[in-house]
C-alpha positions in Angstrom: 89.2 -50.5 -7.5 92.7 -49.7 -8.1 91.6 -47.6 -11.2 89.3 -45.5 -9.4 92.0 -44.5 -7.3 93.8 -43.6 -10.5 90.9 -41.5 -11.8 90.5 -39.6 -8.1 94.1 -38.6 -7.9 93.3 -36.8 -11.9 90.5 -35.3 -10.8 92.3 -33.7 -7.3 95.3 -33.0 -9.3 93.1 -31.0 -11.8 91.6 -29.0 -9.6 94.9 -28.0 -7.6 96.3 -27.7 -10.9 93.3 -24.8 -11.9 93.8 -23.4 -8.8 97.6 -22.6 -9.2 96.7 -21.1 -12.9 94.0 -19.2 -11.8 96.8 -17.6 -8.7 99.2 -17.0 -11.6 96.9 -15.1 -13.5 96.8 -12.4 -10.8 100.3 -12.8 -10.1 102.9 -14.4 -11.7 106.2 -14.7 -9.6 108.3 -15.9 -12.6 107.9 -12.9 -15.0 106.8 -10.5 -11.7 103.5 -9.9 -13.8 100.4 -8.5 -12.0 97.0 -9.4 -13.5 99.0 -10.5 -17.1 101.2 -6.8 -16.9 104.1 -6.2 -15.4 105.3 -3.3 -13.0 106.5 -0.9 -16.0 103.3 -1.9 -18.0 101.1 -0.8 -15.4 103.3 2.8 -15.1 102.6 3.3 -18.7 99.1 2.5 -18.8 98.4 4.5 -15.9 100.4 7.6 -17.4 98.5 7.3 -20.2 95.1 8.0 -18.8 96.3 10.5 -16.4 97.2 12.2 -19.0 94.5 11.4 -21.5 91.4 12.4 -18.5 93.6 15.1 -17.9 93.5 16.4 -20.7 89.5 16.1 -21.3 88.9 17.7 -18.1 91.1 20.5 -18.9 90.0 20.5 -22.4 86.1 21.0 -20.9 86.9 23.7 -17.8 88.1 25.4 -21.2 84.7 25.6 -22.1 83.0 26.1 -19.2 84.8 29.3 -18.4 84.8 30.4 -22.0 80.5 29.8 -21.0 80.2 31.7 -18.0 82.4 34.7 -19.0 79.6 35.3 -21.4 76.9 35.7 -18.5 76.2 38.4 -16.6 75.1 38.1 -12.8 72.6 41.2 -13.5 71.1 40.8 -16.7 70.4 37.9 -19.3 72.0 37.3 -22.4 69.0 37.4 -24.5 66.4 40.3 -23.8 63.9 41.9 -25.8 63.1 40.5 -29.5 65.7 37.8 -28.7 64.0 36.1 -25.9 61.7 33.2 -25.7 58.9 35.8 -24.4 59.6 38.4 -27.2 59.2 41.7 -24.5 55.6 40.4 -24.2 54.5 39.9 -20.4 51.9 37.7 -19.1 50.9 37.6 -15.6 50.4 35.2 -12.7 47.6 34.7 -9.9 47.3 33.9 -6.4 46.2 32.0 -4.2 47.3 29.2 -6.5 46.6 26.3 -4.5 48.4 23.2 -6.4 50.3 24.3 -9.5 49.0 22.0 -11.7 46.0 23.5 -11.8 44.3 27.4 -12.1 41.3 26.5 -10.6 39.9 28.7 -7.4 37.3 26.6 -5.5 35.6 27.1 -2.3 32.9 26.9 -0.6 32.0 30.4 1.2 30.5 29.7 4.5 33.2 27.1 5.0 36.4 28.2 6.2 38.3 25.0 5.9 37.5 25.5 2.2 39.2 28.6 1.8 41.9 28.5 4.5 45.2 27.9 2.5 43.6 30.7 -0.2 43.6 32.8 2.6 47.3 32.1 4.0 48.9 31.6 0.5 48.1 35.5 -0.4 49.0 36.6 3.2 51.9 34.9 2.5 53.1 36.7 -0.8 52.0 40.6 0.8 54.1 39.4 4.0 56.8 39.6 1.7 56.4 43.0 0.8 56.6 43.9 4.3 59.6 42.6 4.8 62.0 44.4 3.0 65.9 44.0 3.6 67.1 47.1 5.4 69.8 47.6 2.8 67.0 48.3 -0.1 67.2 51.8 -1.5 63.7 52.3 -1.5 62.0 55.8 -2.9 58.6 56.8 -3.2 57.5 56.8 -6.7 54.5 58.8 -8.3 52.6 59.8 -11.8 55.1 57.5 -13.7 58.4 58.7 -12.6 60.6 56.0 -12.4 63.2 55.3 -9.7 66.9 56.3 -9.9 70.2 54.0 -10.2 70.5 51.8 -7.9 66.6 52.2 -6.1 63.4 51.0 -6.4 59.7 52.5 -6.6 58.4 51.8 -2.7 55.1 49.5 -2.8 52.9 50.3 -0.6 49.9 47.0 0.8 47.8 49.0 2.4 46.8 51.0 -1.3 45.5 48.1 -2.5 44.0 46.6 0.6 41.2 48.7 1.5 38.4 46.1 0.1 40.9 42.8 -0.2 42.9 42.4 3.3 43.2 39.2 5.9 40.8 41.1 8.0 37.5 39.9 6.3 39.5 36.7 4.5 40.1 38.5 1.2 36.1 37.8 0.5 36.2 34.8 0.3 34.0 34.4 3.7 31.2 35.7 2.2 31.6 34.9 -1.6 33.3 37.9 -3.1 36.9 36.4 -3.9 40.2 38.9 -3.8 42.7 37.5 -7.1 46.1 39.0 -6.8 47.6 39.6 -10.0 51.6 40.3 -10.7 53.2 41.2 -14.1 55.7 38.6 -14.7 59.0 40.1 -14.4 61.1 41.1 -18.3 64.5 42.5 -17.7 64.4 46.1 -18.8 60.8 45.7 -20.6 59.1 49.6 -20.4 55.7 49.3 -20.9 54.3 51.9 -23.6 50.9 53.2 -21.4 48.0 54.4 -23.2 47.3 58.0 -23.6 44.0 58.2 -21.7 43.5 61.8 -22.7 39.9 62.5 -24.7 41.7 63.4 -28.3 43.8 60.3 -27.9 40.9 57.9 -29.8 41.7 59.5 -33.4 44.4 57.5 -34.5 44.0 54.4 -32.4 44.3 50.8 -33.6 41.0 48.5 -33.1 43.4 47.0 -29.9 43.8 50.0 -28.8 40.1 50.7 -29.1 38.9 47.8 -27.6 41.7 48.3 -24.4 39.9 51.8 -24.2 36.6 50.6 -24.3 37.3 47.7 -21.7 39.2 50.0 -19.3 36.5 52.9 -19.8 36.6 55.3 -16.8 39.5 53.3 -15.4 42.0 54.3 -17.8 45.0 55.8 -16.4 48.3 57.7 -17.6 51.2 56.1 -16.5 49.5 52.2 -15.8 48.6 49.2 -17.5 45.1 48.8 -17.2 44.1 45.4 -16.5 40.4 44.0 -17.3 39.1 40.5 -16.1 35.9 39.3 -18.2 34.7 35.5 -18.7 36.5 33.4 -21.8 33.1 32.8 -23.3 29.5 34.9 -23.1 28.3 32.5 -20.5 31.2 32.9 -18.5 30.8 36.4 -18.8 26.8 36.1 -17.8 28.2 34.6 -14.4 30.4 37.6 -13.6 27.9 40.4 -12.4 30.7 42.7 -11.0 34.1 43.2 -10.9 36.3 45.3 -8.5 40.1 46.3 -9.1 42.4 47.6 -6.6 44.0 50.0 -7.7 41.8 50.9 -10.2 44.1 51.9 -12.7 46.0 49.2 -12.8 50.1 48.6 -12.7 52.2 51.5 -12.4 54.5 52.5 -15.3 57.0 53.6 -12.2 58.1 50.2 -11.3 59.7 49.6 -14.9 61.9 48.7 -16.3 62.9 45.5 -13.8 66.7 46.3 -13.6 66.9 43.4 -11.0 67.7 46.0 -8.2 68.2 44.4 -4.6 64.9 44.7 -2.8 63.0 45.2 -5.8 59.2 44.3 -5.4 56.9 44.2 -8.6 53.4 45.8 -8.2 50.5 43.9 -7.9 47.0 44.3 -8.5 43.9 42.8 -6.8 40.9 41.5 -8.5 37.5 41.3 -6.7 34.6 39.2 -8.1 32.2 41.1 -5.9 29.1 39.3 -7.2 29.3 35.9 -9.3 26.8 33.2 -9.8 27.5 30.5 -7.3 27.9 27.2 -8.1 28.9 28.4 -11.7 32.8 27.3 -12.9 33.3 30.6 -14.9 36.6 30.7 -16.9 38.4 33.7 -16.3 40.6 35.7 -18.4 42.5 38.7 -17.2 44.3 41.1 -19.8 46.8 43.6 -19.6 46.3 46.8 -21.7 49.5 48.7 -23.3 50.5 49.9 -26.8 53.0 47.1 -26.8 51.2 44.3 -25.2 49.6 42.0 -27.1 47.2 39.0 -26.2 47.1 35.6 -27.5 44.5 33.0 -26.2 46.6 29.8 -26.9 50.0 30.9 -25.0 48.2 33.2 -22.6 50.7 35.9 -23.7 49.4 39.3 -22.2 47.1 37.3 -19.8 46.7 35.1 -17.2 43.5 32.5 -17.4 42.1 30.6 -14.0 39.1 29.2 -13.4 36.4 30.6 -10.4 33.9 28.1 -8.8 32.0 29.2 -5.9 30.0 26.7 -4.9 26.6 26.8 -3.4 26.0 27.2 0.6 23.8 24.7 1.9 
């Protein structure tokens, strides 16, 4: 019994004995140590990586403002042959419903089909009309470009006569409006074909076939713009084809200068007679001496797909 009482008072005095080292190891009255350092330690320590995280962060707003004196708030650094996109536009659609995917589908006697196709294009030509009073805007025509400081006006209502909110773009009745935009390359100027009747003498087979595809469309001063289908049975599906304006994109709204208020020109495409309940892959191309196409990238082009599906 009496060794028992032995072996409690250890055990108690072991535990009070670990709890008074453990207190002296975060502070340690007899040598005024804090966590194993002492008051001076600590100063040097911390002086040390003040002056060491200092250092880096100088060392790195350095660089950072060595970075961004390089940039320009106007234009990009690279342009032209030393961009990813090589002076080679390609082009985007609406209505573009979800972005992961090109495809157009509705159902043409069903509005609830075809209501977002409907809102998302009156949404983008809202934007035209809603220019911020401060634009210098000028009225541009044959080619001639705007001066410094201004911007080529762009007018809705020239390319709304057949595609407008009043009869739903055609998508009510199965005739689908596809606006088209040039994607914008800083101070790209597109070289437009010379439409004139000697101008086939010397042409390229590109050139030829931009001619040929463009026919009576052809236009001084635009990039002509052709839609057809990817394969020949895509191509059986699409009976007739609209364009608005005709002649394609303006050669006065370049180059893109990235002018306050400017507004690129845009293009509507309408399928006026397709094959319902077809999917049709589409391919749009734009025509110039220094555009060229390639199907893989798209480069040139712009590719969705067209389903119409059948009324019941």
């Amino acid at each position: 019994m009496a060794q028992e009482d032995v072996d409690g008072q250890h055990q108690k005095k072991g535990f009070s004995s670990k709890a008074r080292d453990f207190g002296r190891s975060i502070w340690n009255p007899q040598k005024k140590e804090f966590i194993g350092r002492t008051a001076s330690s600590w100063a040097k320590i911390g002086l040390f990586y003040l002056v060491f995280y200092s250092c880096l962060a100088g060392f790195f707003a350095v660089m950072l403002v060595g970075f961004f004196s390089t940039l320009d708030d106007t234009a990009p650094t690279q342009q032209k042959m030393y961009s990813l996109i090589k002076s080679n536009p390609g082009m985007g659609f609406q209505p573009m419903i979800n972005i992961e995917s090109t495809l157009i589908k509705f159902v043409a006697n069903e509005p609830n089909t075809y209501k977002e196709h409907i809102e998302k294009i009156d949404s983008i030509l809202k934007e035209y009309d809603n220019v911020d009073p401060d634009t210098n805007l000028t009225t541009c025509q044959n080619g001639e470009q705007a001066g410094p400081g201004q911007v080529c006006k762009f007018n809705v209502a020239d390319i709304s006569t057949e595609c407008n909110k009043g009869n739903n773009f055609g998508y009510s009745n199965g005739t689908p409006c596809v606006l088209l935009k040039v994607n914008k390359v800083y101070n790209w100027i597109p070289e437009t074909f010379d439409c004139s009747s000697n101008a086939t003498e010397n042409d390229d087979e590109f050139v030829k076939e931009g001619r040929k595809k463009l026919g009576d469309r052809c236009e001084n001063f635009h990039i002509g713009i052709s839609c057809e289908g990817e394969s020949d049975s895509d191509s059986d599906n699409l009976l007739s084809i609209q364009y608005f304006p005709s002649g394609g994109f303006s050669k006065s709204y370049y180059p893109y200068m990235n002018v306050k208020g400017y507004r690129s020109p845009l293009v509507f495409v309408k399928f006026s007679e397709v094959n319902h309940g077809a999917l049709i892959q589409v391919w749009c191309k734009l025509w110039a001496y220094n555009i060229k196409h390639h199907k893989n990238d798209k480069a040139g082009s712009v590719h969705f797909e067209l389903l119409v599906d059948k009324m019941p």
